[in-house]
C-alpha positions in Angstrom: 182.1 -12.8 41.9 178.2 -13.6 41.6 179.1 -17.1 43.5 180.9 -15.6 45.8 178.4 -13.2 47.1 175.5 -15.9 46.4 177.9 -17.8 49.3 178.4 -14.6 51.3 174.3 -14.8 51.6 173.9 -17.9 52.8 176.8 -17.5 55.6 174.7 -13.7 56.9 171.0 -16.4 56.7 173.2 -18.8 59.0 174.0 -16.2 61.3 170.9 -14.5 61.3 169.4 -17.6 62.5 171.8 -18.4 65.3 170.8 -15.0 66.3 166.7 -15.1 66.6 167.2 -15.6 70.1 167.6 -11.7 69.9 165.1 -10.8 67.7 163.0 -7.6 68.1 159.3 -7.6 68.4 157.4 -9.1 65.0 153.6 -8.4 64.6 151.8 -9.5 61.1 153.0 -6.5 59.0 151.8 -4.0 56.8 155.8 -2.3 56.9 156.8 -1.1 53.7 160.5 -1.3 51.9 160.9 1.4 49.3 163.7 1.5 46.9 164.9 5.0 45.3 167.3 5.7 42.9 168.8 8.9 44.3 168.8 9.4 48.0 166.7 12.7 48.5 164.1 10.4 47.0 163.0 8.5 50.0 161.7 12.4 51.3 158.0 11.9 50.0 157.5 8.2 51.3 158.8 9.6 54.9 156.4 12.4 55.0 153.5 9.5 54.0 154.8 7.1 56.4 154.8 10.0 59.1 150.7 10.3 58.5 150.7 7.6 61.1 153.2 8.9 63.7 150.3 11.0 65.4 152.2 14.5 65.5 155.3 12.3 67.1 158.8 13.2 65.8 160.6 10.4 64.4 163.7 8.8 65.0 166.3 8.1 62.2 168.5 5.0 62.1 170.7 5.9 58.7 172.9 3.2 57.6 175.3 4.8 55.3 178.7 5.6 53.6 178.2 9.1 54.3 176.4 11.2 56.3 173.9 13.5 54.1 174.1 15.8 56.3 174.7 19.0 54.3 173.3 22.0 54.5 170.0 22.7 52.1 169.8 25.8 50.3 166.2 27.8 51.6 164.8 28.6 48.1 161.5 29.8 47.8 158.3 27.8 49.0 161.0 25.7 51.3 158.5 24.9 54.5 160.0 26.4 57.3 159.2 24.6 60.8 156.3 22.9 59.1 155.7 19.7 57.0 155.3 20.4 53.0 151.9 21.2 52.2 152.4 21.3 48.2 154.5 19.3 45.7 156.4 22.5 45.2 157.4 22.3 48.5 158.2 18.6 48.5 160.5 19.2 45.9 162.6 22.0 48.2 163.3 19.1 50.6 164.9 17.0 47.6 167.7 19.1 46.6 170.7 16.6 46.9 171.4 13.5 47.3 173.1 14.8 50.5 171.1 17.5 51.9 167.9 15.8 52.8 168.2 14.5 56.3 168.3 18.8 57.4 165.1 19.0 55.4 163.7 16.6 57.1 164.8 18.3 61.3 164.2 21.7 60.0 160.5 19.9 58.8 160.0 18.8 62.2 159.6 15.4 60.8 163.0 13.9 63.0 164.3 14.7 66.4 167.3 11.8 66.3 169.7 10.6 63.9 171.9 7.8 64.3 174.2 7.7 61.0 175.9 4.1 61.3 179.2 4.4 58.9 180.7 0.8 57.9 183.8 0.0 59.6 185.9 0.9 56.5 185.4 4.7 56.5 184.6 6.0 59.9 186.4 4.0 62.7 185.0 6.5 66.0 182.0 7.3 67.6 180.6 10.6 68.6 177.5 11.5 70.1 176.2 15.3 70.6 172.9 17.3 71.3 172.2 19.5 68.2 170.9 21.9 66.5 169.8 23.8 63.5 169.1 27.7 63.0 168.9 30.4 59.8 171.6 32.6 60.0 172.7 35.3 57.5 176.0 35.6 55.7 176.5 38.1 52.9 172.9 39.4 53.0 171.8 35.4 51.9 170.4 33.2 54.6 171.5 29.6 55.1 170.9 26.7 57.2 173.4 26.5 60.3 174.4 24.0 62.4 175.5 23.8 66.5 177.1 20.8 68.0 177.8 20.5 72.3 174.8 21.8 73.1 174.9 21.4 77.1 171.5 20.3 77.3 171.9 16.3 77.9 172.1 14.1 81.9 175.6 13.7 82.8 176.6 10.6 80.5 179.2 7.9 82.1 179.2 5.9 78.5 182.9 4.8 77.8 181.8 3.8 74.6 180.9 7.0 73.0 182.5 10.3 73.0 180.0 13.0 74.2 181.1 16.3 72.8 178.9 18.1 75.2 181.4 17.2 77.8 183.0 20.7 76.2 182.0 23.9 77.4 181.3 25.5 74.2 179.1 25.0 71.1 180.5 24.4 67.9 178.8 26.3 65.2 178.7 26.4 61.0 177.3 26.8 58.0 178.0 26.2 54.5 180.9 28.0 52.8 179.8 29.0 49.3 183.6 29.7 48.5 184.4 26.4 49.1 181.7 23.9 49.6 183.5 21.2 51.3 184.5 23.3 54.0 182.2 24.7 56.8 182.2 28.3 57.4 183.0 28.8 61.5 180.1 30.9 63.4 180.0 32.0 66.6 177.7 30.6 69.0 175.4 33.6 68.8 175.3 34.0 65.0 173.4 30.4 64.9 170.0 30.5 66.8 169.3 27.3 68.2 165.9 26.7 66.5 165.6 22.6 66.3 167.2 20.9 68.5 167.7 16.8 67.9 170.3 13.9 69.1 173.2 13.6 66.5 174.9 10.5 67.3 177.5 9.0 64.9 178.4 5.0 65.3 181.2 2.8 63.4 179.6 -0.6 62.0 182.3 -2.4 64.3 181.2 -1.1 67.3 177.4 0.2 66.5 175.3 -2.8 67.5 176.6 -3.1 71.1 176.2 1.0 71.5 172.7 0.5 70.1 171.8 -2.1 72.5 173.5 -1.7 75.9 174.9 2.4 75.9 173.5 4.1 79.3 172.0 7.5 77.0 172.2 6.6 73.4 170.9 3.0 73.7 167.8 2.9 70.8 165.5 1.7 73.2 166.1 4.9 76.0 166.0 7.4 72.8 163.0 5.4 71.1 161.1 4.8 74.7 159.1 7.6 75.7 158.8 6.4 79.6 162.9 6.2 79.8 164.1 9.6 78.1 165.0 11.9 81.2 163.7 9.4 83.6 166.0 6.4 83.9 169.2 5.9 85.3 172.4 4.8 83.9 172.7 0.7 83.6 175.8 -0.3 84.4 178.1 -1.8 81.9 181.4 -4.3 81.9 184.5 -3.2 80.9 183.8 -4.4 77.4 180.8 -2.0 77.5 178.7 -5.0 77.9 175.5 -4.9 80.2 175.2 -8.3 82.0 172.3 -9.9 81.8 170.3 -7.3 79.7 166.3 -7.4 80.4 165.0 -7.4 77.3 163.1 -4.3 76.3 159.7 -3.9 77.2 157.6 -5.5 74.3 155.2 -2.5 72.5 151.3 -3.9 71.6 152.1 -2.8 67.8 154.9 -0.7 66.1 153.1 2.7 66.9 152.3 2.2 70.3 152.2 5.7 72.2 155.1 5.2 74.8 157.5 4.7 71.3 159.1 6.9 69.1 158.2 6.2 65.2 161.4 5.2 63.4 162.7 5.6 60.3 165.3 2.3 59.0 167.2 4.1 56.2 169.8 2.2 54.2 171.9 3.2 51.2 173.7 0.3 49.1 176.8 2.1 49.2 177.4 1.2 52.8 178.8 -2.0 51.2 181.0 -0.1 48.9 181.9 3.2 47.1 183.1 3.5 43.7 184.6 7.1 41.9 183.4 6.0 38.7 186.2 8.8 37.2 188.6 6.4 38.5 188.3 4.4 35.7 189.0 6.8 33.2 191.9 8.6 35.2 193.6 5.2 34.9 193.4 5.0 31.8 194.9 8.3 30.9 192.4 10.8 31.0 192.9 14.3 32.7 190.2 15.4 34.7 189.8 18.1 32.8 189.3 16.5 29.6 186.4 13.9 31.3 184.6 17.2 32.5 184.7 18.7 28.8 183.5 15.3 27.2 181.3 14.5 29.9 179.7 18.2 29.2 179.1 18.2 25.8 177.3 14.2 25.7 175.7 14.4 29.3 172.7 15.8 28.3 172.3 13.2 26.1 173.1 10.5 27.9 172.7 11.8 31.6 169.9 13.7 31.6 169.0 15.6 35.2 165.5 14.5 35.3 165.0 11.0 35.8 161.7 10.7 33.2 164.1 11.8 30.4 166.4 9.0 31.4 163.9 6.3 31.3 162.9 7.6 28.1 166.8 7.3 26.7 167.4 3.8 28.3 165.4 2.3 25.9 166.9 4.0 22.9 170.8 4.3 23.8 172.8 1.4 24.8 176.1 3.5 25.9 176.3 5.9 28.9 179.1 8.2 29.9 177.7 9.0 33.1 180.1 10.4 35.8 177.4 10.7 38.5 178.1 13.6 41.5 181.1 11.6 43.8 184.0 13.2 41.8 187.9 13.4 42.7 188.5 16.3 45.1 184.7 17.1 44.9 183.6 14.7 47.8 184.1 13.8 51.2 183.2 10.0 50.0 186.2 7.7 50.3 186.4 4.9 47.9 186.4 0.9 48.8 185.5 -2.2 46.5 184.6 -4.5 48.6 185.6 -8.5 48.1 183.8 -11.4 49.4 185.3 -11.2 52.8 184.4 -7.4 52.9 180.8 -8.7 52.0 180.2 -10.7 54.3 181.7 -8.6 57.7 179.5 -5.8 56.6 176.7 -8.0 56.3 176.7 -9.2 59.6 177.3 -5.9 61.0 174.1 -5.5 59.3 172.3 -7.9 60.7 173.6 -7.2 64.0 172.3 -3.4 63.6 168.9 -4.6 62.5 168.7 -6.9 65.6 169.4 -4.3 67.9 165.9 -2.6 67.0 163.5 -2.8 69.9 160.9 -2.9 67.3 159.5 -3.2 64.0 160.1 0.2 62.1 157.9 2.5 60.9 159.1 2.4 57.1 162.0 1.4 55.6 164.0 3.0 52.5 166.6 1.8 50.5 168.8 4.2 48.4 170.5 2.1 45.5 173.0 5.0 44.7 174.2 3.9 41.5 173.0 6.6 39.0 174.7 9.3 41.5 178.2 7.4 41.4 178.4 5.8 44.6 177.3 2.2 44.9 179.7 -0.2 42.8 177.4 -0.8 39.4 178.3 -3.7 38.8 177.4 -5.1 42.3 174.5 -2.7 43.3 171.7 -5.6 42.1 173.7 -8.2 44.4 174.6 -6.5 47.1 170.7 -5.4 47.5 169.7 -8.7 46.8 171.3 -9.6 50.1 170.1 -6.0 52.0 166.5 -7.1 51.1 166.7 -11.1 52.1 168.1 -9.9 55.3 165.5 -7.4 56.1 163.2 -10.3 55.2 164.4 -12.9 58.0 165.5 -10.0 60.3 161.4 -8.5 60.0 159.5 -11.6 58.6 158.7 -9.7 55.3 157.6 -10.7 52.0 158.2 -9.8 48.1 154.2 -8.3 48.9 156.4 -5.5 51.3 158.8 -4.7 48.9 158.0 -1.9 46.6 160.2 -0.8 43.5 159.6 3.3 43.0 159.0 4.7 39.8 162.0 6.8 39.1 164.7 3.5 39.3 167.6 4.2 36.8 167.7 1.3 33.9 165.7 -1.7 35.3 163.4 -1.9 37.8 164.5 -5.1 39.9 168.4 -5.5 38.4 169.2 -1.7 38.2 171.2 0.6 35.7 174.6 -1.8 35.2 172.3 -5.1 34.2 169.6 -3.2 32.6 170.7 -4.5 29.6 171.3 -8.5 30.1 
């Protein structure tokens, strides 16, 4: 398998290079690439990075399995409207692995996200104005959510459905009964507090949208000087724009008339595996996993991650069932083969092309501890995430940097932390 994604590599460098004639704006760069474990990690190096956006909000390209767009819990010292001004309140932006891009709007760190899905688990694309209030159910407030906002230009994009076509908004919260159903609101329970873009892509489809779509194109949401004021290019019936100017070339990645943006990957984009499943096969009730699983995780699985690093180096054996359980997750599961590989890849590619610019940061979530990524390919599969980003934004190993919380070994992850 090694061999065949060490050949998947080389064909996604072949392409990348036929492609250059594309490429996006390079400038000698100080951009960073930081790797987490667990996804609500990359929250601190955002608010860092966003020292330099000069009071701008960002945009958010999230290239993902899953959306993490789940509803945070407001606990105490949570920084309402404001960016954190303590570690305490760092840490009530990092709740879940899934719950951190809200943080981040209800911050007023972000005002767009694009979450691109690979081809394999989301095969539409929706686009809708957005927003974010505190409503009160039961005497608890919670984080709620409105979608078809009617706020946006009339849009003539074929290739994207615009829910705000609809007359009415679409409004929800968490349901604490049953967590992977939304509780319904009515428009009026949900203040619209933060507004932001919500637009949802499918790898297939995503780097032609982000190029060439007349409203959700990243260089009309990330260009200053074109939101509100441009009008609709005309596309082919393939949704193609002939002869596409290319976009207007920035002096540096934070020039004024531009956006900052926020490149954020997770490995499991290039597959998900229930790591139950391989229990469950082998004749295990669910049941019984959750009882075993209880009584050794605290051993083996601690919750804090500087208790883990401290029992990698003493325990050899894990039974760790991470948080993407059977009927407990939204997450569908694929293993990806070679072929698999290698179209996702250059849907990757293609996506990073499509970038008018060079980002503001980039973060990589490996996903492995938490169950999602495939262990035993996480190392390879961001082996070929980083040497991409590489030729795609002329970076070197000097950009890449390895945070201090990585389950099992720092460059070949939990699975190979042993070999």
């Amino acid at each position: 398998m090694l061999m065949k994604i060490k050949n998947v590599f080389q064909s996604v460098t072949f392409f990348s290079f036929m492609s250059f004639h594309k490429i996006i704006i390079i400038f000698v760069t100080n951009l960073h690439v930081y790797i987490v474990e667990e996804h609500h990690e990359v929250i601190p190096y955002w608010f860092d990075a966003a020292k330099s956006f000069n009071n701008k909000k960002a945009v958010l390209l999230h290239i993902d399995a899953h959306s993490d767009m789940d509803y945070p819990e407001l606990v105490d010292e949570f920084p309402i409207g404001h960016f954190p001004h303590s570690n305490n309140e760092m840490k009530t932006l990092m709740q879940a692995n899934d719950e951190f891009i809200q943080s981040a709007i209800i911050t007023n760190l972000i005002q767009t996200v694009y979450i691109i899905y690979p081809y394999w688990t989301f095969n539409t694309s929706y686009a809708y104005t957005s927003s974010l209030g505190i409503t009160t159910i039961n005497n608890t407030k919670q984080i709620c959510m409105c979608l078809n906002i009617n706020t946006t230009d009339n849009n003539t994009d074929n290739d994207v459905d615009n829910i705000d076509d609809e007359e009415e908004d679409h409004c929800k919260t968490r349901n604490q009964d049953n967590p992977l159903n939304d509780f319904i609101l009515s428009s009026n329970q949900c203040p619209k507090t933060w507004l932001y873009h919500y637009i949802e892509l499918n790898s297939l489809t995503a780097s032609n949208i982000l190029r060439y779509s007349n409203y959700w194109s990243l260089n009309k949401l990330l260009n200053l000087n074109l939101i509100n004021h441009s009008k609709p290019m005309t596309l082919d019936h393939q949704g193609n724009q002939p002869n596409p100017p290319p976009p207007p070339p920035p002096d540096h990645h934070h020039r004024d008339d531009y956006l900052p943006l926020i490149l954020d990957i997770d490995e499991d984009f290039f597959g998900v595996h229930l790591v139950t499943h391989n229990l469950l096969k082998s004749g295990l009730n669910i049941n019984f996993i959750h009882t075993m699983n209880s009584i050794i995780s605290l051993i083996f699985c601690p919750i804090h991650y500087i208790n883990e690093i401290h029992i990698d180096q003493i325990y050899q054996i894990h039974l760790c069932l991470g948080h993407n359980l059977p009927n407990q997750s939204l997450v569908d599961e694929f293993l990806p083969i070679s072929n698999d590989l290698l179209k996702l890849a250059i849907h990757f590619t293609q996506i990073l092309l499509t970038i008018p610019y060079q980002p503001n940061i980039v973060t990589i979530a490996r996903s492995s501890r938490d169950g999602y990524t495939p262990r035993w390919l996480q190392y390879d599969i961001e082996l070929m995430i980083l040497n991409i980003l590489k030729k795609v934004f002329h970076l070197t190993e000097k950009n890449i940097i390895y945070t201090n919380h990585l389950a099992g070994d720092k460059y070949y992850g939990w699975y190979h932390r042993f070999t």
